[in-house]
C-alpha positions in Angstrom: 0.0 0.0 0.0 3.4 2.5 1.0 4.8 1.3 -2.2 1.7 2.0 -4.2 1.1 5.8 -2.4 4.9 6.2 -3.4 4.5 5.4 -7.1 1.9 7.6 -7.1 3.2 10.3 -5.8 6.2 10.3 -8.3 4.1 9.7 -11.5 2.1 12.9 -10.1 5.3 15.0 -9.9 6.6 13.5 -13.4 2.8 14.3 -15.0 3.2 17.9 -13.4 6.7 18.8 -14.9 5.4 17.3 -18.2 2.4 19.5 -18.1 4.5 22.6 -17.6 7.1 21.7 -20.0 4.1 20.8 -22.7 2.2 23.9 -21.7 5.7 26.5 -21.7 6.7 25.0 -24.8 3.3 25.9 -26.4 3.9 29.5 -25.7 4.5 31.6 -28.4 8.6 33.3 -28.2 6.5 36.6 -27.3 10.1 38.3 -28.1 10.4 36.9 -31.2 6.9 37.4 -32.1 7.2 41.1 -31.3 10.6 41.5 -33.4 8.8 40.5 -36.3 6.0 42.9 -35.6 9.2 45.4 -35.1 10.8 44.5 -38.6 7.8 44.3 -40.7 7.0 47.9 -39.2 10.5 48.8 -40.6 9.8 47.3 -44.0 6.7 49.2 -44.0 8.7 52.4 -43.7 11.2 51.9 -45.9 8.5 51.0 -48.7 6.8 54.4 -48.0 10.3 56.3 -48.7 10.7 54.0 -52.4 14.2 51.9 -50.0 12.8 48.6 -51.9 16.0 47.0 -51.9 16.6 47.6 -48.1 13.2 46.5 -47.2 13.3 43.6 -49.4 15.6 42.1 -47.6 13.6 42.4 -44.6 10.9 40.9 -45.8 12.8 37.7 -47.1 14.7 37.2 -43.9 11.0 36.8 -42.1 9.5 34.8 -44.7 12.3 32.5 -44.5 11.8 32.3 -41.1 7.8 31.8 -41.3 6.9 31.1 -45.3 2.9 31.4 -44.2 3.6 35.1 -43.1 1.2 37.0 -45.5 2.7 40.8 -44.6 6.0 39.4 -45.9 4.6 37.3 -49.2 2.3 41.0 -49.5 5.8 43.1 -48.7 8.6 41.0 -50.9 5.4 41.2 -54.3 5.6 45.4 -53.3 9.2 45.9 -53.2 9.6 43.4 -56.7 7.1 45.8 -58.4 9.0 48.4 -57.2 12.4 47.1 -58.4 10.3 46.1 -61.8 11.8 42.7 -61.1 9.4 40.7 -62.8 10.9 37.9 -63.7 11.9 37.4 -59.8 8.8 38.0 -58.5 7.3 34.9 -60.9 9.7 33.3 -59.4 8.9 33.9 -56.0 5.1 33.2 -56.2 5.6 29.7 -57.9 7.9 28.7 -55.1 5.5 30.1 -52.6 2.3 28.2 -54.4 4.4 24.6 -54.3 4.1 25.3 -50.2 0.9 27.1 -50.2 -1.4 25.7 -53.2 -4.3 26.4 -51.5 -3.7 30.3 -51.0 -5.6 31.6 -53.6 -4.6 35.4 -53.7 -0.8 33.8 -54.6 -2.6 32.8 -58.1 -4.1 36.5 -58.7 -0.6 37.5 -58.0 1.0 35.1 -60.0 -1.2 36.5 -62.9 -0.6 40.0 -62.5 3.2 39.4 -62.0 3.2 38.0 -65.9 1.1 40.6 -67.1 3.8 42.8 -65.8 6.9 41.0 -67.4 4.3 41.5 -70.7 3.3 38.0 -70.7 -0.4 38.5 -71.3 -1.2 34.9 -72.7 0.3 33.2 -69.6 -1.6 36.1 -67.1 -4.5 35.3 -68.7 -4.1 31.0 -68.4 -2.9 31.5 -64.4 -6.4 33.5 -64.0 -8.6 31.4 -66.2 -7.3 28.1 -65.0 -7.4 29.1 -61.1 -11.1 30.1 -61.9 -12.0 27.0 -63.6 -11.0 24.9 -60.3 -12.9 27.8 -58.2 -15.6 28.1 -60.1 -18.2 27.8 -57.4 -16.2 30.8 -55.4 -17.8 33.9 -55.2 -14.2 35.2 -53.9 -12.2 33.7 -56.3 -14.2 35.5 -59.2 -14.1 38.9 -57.5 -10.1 38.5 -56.9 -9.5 37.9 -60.3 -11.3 40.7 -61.8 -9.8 43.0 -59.2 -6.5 41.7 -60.6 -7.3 42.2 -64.0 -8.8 46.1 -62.9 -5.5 46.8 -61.4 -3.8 46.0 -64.8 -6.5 47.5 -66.8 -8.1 44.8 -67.9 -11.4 46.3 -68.1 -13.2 44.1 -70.4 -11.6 41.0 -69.6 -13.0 41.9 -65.5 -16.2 42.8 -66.8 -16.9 39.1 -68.4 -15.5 37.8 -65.4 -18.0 39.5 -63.3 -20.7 38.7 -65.4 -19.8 34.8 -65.4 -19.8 35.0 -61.5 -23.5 36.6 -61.7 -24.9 33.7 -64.5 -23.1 30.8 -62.5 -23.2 31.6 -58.4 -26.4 32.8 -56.4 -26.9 36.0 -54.8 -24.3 37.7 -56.9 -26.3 40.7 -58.0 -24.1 43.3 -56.1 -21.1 42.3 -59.1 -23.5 44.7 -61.7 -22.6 47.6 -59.0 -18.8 46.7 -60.0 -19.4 46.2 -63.5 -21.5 49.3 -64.2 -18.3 51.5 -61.6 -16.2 49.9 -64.6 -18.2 51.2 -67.2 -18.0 54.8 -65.1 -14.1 54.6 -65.6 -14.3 53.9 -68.9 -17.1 56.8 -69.6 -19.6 54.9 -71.3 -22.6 56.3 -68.9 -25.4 54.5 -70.8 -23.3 50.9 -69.9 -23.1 51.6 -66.3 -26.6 53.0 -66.1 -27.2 49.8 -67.1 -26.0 47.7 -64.4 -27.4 49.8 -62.4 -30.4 49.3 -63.1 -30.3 45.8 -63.1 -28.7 45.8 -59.2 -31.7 47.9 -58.9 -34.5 45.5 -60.5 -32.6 42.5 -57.6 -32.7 44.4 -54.9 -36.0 47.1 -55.6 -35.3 48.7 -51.6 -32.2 50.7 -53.2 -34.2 52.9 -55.3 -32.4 55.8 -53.1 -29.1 54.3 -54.5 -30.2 53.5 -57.8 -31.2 57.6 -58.4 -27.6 58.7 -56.6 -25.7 57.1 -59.1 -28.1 58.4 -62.2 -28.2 61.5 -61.5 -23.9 61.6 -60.5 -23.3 60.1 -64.3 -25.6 62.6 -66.0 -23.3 65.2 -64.0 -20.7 63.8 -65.4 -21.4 63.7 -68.8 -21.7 66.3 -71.5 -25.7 65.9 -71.8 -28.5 63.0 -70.0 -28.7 61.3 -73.6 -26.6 57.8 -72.5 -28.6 57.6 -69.3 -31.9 58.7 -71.0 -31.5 55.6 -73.3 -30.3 53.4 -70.7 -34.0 53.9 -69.1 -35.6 53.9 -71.8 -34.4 50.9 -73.0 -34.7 49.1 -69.3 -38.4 50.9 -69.0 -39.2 48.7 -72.9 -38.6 45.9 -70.9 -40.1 46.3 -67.8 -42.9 49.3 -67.9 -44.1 48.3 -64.7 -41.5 50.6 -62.6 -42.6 53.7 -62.3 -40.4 54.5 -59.8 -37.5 54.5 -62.6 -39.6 56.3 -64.8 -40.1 59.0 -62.2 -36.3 59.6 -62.1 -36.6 59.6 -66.0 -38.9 62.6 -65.4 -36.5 64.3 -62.7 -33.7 63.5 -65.2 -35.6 65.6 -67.7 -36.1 68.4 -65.1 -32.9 68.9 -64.3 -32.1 69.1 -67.9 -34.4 71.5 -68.5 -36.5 69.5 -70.8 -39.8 70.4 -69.0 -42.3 69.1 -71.4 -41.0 65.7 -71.6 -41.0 65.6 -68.0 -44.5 67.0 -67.5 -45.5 63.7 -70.0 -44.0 61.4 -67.2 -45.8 63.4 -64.3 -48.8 63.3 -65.9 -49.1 59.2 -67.0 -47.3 58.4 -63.3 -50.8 60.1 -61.4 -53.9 58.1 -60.6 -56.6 58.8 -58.5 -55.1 58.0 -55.5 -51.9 60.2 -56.3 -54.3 63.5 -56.0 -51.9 65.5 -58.4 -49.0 64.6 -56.1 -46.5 63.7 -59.4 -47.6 67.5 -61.1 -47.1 68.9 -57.9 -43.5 67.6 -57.6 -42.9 69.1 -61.0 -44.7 72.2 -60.6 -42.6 72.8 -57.4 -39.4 71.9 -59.2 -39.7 74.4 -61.7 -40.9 77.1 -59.4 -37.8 76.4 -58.1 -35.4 76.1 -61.1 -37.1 79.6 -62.1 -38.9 78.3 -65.0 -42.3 81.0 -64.0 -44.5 79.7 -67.2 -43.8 75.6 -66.8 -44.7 75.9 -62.6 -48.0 77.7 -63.6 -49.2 75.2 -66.3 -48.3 72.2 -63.6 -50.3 74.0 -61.2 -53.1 74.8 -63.3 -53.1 71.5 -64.7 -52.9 70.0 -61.3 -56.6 72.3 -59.9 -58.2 71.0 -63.2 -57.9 67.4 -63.0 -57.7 67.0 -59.4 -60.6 69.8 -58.1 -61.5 67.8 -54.9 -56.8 67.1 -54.0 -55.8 67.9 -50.5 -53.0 69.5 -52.2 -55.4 72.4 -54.2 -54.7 74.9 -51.3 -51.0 75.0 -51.4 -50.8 74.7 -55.3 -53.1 77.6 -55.8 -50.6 79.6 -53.5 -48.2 78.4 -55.1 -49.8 79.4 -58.6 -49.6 83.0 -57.2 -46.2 83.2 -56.2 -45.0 82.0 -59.7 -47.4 84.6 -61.4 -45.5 87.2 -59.3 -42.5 85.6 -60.1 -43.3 85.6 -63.8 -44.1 89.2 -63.7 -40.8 90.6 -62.0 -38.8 88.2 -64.7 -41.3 90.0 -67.8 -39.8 93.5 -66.6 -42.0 96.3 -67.4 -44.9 95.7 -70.0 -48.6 94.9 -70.5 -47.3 91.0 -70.2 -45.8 91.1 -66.9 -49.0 93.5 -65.6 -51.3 90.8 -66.5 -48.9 88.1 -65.0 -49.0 90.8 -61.8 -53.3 91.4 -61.5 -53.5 87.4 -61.8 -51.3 87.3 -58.7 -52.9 89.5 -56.9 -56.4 88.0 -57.8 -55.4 84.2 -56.8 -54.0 86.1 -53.3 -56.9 87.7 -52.8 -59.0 84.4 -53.0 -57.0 83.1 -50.8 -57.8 85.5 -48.0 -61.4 85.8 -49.0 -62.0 81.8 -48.5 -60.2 81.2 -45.2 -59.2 84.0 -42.5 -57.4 81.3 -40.5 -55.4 79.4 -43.4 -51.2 79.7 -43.3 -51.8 80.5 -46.9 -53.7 83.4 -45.8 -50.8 85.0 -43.3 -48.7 84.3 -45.8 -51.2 85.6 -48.9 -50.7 89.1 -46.9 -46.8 89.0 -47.0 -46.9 88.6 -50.1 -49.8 91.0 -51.7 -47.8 93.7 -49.5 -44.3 92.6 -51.0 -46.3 92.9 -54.8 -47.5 96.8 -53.5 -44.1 97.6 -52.4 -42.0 96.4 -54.7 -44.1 96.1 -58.5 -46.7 99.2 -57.7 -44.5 101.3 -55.3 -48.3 101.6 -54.0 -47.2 102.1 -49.9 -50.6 102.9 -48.5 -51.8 99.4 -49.3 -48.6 97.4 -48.5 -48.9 99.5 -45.3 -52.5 97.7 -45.1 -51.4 94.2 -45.9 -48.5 93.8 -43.5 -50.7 95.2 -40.7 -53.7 92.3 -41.8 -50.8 90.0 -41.0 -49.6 91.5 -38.0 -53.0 91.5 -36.6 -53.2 87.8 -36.5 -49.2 87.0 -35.6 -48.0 88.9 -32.9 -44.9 86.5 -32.0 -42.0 84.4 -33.8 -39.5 85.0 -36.2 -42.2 85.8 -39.5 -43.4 88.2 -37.2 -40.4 90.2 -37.0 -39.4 90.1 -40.6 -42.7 92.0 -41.6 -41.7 94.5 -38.9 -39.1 95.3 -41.2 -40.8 95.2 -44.3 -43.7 97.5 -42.8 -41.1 99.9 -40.6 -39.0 100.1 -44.5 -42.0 100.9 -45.9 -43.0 103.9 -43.4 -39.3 104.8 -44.6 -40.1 105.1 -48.2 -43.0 107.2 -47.0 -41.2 109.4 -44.9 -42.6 108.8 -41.6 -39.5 108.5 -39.6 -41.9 108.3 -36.2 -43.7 105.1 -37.5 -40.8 103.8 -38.7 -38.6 103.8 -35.8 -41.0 102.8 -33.4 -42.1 99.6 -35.8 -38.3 99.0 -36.0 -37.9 99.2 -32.1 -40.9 96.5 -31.5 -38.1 93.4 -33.5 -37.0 91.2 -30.6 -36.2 88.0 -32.6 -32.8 87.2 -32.1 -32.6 86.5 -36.1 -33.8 90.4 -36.3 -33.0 92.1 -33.4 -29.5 93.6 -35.1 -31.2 94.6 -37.9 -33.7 96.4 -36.2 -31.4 98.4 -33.9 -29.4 99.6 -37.0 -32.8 100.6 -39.1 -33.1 102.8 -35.9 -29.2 103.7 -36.4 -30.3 104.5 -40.3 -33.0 106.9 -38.8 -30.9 108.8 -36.6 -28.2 109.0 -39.2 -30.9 110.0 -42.0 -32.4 112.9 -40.0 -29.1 114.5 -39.0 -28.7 112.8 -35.6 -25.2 111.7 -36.0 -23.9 111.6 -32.0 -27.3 109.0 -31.9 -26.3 107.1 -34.8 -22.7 106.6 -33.9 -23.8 105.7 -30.5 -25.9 103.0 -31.6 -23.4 101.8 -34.3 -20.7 101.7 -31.4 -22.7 99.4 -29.7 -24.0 97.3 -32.8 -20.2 96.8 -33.5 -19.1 95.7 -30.0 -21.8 92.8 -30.1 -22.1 91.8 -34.0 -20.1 88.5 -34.7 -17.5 89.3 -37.6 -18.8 87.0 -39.9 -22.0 88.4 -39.4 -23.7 89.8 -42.9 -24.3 93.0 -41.3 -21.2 94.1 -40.2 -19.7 95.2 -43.5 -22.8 97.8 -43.8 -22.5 98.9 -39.5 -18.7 99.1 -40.4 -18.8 101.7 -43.4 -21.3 103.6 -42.2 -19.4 104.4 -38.8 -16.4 104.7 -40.7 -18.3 107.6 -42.8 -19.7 109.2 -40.0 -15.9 109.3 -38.2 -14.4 110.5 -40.7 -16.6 113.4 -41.3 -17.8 114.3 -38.3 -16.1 117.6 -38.5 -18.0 118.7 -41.5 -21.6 118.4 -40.5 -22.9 120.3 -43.5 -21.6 117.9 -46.1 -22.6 115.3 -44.0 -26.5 116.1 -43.8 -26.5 116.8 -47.6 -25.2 113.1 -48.0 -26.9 111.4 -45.4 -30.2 113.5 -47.1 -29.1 111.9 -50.4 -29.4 108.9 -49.1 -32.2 109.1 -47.7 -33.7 109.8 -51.2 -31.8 106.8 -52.5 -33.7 104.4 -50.0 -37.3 106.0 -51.1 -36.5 104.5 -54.5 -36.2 108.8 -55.4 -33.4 107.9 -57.8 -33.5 110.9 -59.7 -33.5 113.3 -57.3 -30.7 111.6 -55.3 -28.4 111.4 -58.3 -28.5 115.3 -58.4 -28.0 115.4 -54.7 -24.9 113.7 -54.9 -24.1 114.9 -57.9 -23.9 118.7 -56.3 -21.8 117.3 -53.4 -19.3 115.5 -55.6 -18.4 118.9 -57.3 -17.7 120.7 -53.7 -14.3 120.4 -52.1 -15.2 118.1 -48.6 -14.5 114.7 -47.5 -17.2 112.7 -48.8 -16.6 114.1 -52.8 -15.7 110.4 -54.1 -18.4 108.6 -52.0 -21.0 111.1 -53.1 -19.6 111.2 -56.6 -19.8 107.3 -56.9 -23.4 107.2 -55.8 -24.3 109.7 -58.2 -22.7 107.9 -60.7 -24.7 105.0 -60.3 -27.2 106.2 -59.8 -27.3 107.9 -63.3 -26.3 104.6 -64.9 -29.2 102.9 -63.2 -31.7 105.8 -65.0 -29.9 105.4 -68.3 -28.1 108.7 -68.2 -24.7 107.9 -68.6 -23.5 110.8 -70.1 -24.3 112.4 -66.7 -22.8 109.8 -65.1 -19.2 110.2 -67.5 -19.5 113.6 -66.7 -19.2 112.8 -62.4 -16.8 110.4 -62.9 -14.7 112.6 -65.4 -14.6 115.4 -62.7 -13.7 112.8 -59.4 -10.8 111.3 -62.0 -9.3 114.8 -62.4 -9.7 116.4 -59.0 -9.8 114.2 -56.3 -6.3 112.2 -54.6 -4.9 109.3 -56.4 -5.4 106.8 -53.3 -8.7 107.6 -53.0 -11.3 105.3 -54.3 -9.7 105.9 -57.7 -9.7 102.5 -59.0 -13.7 102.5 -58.3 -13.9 105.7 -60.2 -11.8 104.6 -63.4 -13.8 101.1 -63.2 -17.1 102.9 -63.1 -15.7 105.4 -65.6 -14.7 102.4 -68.1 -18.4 100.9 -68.0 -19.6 104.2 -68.7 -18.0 104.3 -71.7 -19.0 100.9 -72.5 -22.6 102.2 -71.8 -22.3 104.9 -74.4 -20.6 102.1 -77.0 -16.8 104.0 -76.8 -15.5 100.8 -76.5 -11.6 101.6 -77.6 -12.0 103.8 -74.4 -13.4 101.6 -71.9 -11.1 99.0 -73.2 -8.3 101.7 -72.5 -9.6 102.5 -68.9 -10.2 99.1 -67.8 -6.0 98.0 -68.7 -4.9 101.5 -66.7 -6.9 99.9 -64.1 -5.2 96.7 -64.2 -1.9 97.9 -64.7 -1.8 100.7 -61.9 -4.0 98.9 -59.8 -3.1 95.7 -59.4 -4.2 94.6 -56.1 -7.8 96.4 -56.5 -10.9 94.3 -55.5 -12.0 95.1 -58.7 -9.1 93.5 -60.9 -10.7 90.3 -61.7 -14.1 92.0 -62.9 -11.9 94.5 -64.8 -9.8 91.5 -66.4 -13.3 89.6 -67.4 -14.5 92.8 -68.9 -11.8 93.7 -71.1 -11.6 90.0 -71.9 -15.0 90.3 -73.9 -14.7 94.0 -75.3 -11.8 92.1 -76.8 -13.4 89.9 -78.3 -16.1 92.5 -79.5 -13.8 94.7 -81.1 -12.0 91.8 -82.7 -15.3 90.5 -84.0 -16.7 94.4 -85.3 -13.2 94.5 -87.2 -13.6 91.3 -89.1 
């Protein structure tokens, strides 16, 4: 029984050292392990910097070491292209395939390393033949063709690809990579095709499907290949009229508007309630096409009388009449365009006191009186309708500033300031207090208006889009604040120029820019423009001509000889302007105006060159 406990007790201590030998000896040489890590790190480096030779001989010293190593197979194929050792790296790969046959990237490699030493035929076998004893292997197809797209082998990847898809399962993702092919090559109407057919697998990535459309119509010249690609996919399958609907926006985009309002129209049904022609009525409201949004709007209250969408599209009819009519300019087309406008508007507020479209009918009849009839009386009445039913938010205070402009433009400062002063939307607040800067400045208050321009400037962020206008007009008031005469005749100038009193403005200015004071070349330009923007630009010359002779050369002069130049142009002396706009560009060369001044005397070029021939 003591002999037996004995014998146990020694095979238990022999079992336990065996155990720790068994269990140290499967321990990875951690040190080694991390001075591989350490070396291929190196390698890496020294491939970065173009030292192949240096780091190939890192690389073979590991894989010698450990021939399964796939950094070092990946590292020694790098450096050999590098070296454009060819021949060698053949070499290497079929030695590493007689150890590793099953490694299936070492055949891709094997491939592309012939089709590097120009041996296409034998490329091509090593590809074809590892495929053929793949040919079940989704994997193997997509590394060859990757292989093949590395050499440019765009045709040969594109059969590949479409072998995997006829052969394997589930391998409808592959058209994605045939038709990103067919991108690189620029055949559009090819890879709109594969799209499309990724697309008609896999319906959920419509979202996708219209990405990639719309990018390859940017990128071509014109929509034609993509246009037939769908065409020719919508032949075959007329069911999807989701793909026809990107047709349509296709068309929009491309500003074929009648062929798009076709699609909208077959793509509604009753239970669409004018939903297509209001997508393309919108669109081209928005792309600024006036008569195409009203004939989708119109269309869309015809056929579709009883829609939930009739409200908003006959609101939206009026703002593209108005639109229409400030595009039409000044003539019996554009009043027409204007009266139908203002009718629809009307309407509006007559039907529902309590509709949005209602509020927002008012903004917009007393935007029409302001700006198309200059009539301020009833502008004045229409932003008050709206005020009377919106006494808070951010709409709210921007027709505060509409309606204290507008008591402006009348003249009554009183009404106007306090309207300004009732703004306390954070979005309006600043452009409020300097409208009540404006005032002071416009009725000769200038301590009051630099006051409150002091304080606007201490609190307005710089990249704020008011500060450039609360800058200058501080800077004006400093710098002549110690002629107070000149100052109210410009600031009264002004004044005219807001109430839209062009004419009489221009000859306010005008009278100021021929006096000897501080704000000559400021007053000067106004009136200069001023005349321009009446047509009289012999007046205007004649300001300019006077500024160009009299006033300092560093002050504003490369303004005055640009505005000089286009005045000329104006009056067709175009050898002059051409002449004015290179003195500008020659002794002005860092002026904010020198790229305009470049462009402009770029096409008078051309002009004159075309008027001589």
């Amino acid at each position: 029984m003591m002999r037996f406990f004995s014998s146990l007790q020694l095979n238990s201590k022999i079992g336990w050292y065996i155990t720790i030998f068994l269990l140290i000896s499967s321990v990875p040489d951690l040190s080694m392990s991390q001075n591989i890590q350490q070396q291929l790190r190196t390698a890496g480096a020294l491939v970065n910097n173009y030292h192949f030779e240096s780091a190939l001989n890192l690389y073979q010293k590991i894989y010698k070491s450990d021939y399964r190593n796939l950094s070092a197979i990946i590292g020694i194929k790098k450096c050999l292209v590098g070296l454009q050792e060819y021949r060698q790296l053949i070499l290497f790969l079929e030695d590493a395939l007689k150890s590793q046959p099953a490694r299936s990237p070492l055949y891709t490699d094997l491939g592309e390393a012939y089709f590097l030493n120009n041996e296409r035929e034998k490329a091509l076998s090593v590809w074809y033949s590892h495929l053929g004893r793949n040919n079940n292997n989704p994997g193997v197809y997509r590394l060859v063709a990757m292989a093949m797209i590395r050499q440019r082998l765009y045709d040969e990847a594109i059969l590949v690809y479409l072998e995997a898809i006829n052969r394997l399962k589930k391998q409808e993702t592959l058209h994605v990579d045939i038709a990103n092919i067919y991108k690189a090559q620029l055949n559009y109407e090819k890879a709109s095709e594969h799209y499309l057919q990724y697309y008609l697998i896999r319906t959920k990535q419509l979202a996708f499907l219209q990405r990639q459309l719309l990018s390859l119509s940017d990128k071509g010249q014109d929509i034609t290949p993509v246009v037939n690609a769908i065409n020719s996919f919508l032949l075959k399958h007329p069911e999807q009229d989701k793909v026809r609907e990107i047709l349509a926006g296709l068309y929009l985009k491309n500003k074929q508007y009648d062929r798009a309002f076709e699609i909208y129209k077959s793509l509604e049904t009753e239970k669409s309630n004018g939903e297509y022609i209001q997508k393309y009525a919108l669109e081209t409201l928005a792309n600024k096409a006036y008569s195409n949004a009203i004939k989708g709007f119109e269309y869309l209250m015809q056929n579709h009388p009883t829609s939930p969408l009739v409200q908003q599209s006959y609101f939206d009819l009026g703002r593209s009449y108005a639109s229409q009519a400030y595009v039409l300019g000044d003539n019996e087309e554009s009043a027409q365009n204007m009266r139908q406008s203002v009718k629809i508007y009307n309407d509006i507020i007559k039907t529902d006191e309590k509709s949005p479209f209602t509020f927002k009918s008012y903004i917009n009849l007393a935007d029409i009186y302001f700006k198309y009839y200059f009539d301020l009386d009833n502008a004045i009445f229409n932003y008050q309708n709206y005020l009377k039913k919106n006494n808070k938010g951010k709409t709210r205070d921007r027709v505060l500033i509409r309606l204290g402009d507008t008591y402006l433009t009348k003249n009554q400062m009183k009404q106007a300031f306090k309207t300004y002063q009732l703004a306390n939307h954070k979005d309006y607040l600043n452009i409020a207090k300097f409208k009540t800067a404006e005032i002071h400045f416009f009725s000769a208050e200038f301590k009051k208006a630099e006051e409150s321009l002091s304080q606007l400037l201490s609190k307005t962020k710089s990249n704020d889009p008011l500060m450039n206008n609360i800058l200058a007009r501080w800077m004006l008031l400093k710098s002549s604040s110690e002629d107070s005469i000149s100052l109210s005749r410009y600031a009264h100038a002004d004044l005219l120029k807001f109430q839209k009193k062009y004419a009489l403005a221009a000859e306010e200015f005008d009278d100021l820019s021929r006096d000897n004071n501080n704000l000559r070349a400021q007053a000067g330009i106004n009136a200069s423009k001023l005349y321009s923007k009446l047509g009289k630009y012999n007046e205007s010359k004649s300001v300019l001509m006077g500024l160009k002779k009299d006033i300092p050369e560093d002050k504003d002069i490369d303004e005055i000889i640009f505005l000089l130049a286009e005045s000329e142009e104006n009056l067709k002396n175009l050898e002059s302007a051409l002449d004015l706009y290179h003195q500008l560009m020659t002794y002005y060369p860092t002026s904010l105006l020198i790229h305009k001044a470049r462009e402009k005397a770029r096409l008078l070029n051309i002009k004159l060159i075309k008027e001589q021939t």
